[in-house]
C-alpha positions in Angstrom: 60.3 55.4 2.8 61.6 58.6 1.1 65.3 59.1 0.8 66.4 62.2 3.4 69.2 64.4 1.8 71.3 66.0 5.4 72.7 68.7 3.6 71.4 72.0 4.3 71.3 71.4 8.1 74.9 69.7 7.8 76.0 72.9 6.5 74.7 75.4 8.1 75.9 73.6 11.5 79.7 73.3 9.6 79.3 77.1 8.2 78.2 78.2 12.0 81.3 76.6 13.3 84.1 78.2 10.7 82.6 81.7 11.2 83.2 81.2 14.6 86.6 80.1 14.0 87.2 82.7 11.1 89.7 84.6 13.1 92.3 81.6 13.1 95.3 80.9 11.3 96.3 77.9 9.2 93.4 75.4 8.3 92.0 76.6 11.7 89.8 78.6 9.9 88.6 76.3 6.8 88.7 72.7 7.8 85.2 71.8 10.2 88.0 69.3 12.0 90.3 71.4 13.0 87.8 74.8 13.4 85.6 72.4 15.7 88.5 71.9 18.2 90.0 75.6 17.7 86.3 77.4 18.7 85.6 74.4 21.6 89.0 75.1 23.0 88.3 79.0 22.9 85.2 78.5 24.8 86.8 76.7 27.5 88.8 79.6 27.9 85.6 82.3 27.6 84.1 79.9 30.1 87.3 79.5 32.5 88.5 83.3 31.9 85.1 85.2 33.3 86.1 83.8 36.8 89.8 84.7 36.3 88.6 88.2 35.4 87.0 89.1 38.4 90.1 87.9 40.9 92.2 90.4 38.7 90.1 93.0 38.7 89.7 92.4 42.7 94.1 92.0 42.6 94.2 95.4 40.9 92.1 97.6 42.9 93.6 96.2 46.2 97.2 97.3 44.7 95.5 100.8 43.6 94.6 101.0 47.5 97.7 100.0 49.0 100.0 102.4 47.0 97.1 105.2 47.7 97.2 104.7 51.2 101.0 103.9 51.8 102.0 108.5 51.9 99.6 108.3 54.9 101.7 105.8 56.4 99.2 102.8 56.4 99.1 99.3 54.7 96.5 98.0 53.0 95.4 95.6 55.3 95.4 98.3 58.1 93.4 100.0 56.1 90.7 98.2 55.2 90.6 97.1 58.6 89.9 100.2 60.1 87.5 101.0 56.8 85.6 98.2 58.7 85.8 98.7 62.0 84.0 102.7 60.9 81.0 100.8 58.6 81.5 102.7 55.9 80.2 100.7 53.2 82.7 101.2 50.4 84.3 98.2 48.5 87.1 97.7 47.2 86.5 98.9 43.8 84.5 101.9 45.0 87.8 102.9 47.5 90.0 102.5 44.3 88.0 104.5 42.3 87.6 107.3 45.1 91.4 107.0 45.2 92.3 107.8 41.6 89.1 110.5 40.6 89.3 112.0 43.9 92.3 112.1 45.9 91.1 115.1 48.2 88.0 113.1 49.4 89.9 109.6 49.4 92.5 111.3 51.7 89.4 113.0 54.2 88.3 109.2 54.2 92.1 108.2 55.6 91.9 111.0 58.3 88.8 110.3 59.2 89.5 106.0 60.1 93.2 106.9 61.0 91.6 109.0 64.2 
């Protein structure tokens, strides 16, 4: 049987994994060992973070509609409450928007579920 030499693929899987981790400090960056562990752990966090995004982005556009709606003397729960009870189908992120591009229309929107 003919003698297999490993090292092409063993290297390009080792030089695949340190330009990953080429961003590191220390031997982070040039030992396999410790750039294995270092890009591993950084995807758990990718992985982990994409879900944490979207409960901050949905944190931050219901605090951009609470202080919008609070000079028309109404909380945010009120709010949305009564953005409910009228169907109109704008989310959250749509009402936030409305509230910082267009203030004039966001504030016809507050008159009109207020009556």
């Amino acid at each position: 049987m003919p003698r297999v030499k490993r090292g092409t693929k063993a290297r390009r899987r080792r030089k695949k994994i340190l330009k990953l981790a080429s961003g590191a400090y220390n031997r982070r960056h040039s030992s396999i060992r410790r750039g294995t562990e270092t890009v591993e752990r950084g995807w758990v966090y990718a992985y982990r973070d994409r879900k944490v995004k979207k409960r901050m982005f949905r944190s931050l556009w219901i605090q951009r509609i609470n202080a919008a709606v609070r000079p028309f003397a109404l909380t945010y729960s009120e709010f949305i409450s009564k953005v409910q009870n009228a169907n109109i189908g704008l989310n959250r992120k749509m009402l936030s928007e409305l509230s910082i591009r267009d203030p004039k229309a966001f504030e016809t929107l507050v008159r009109q579920v207020s009556s």
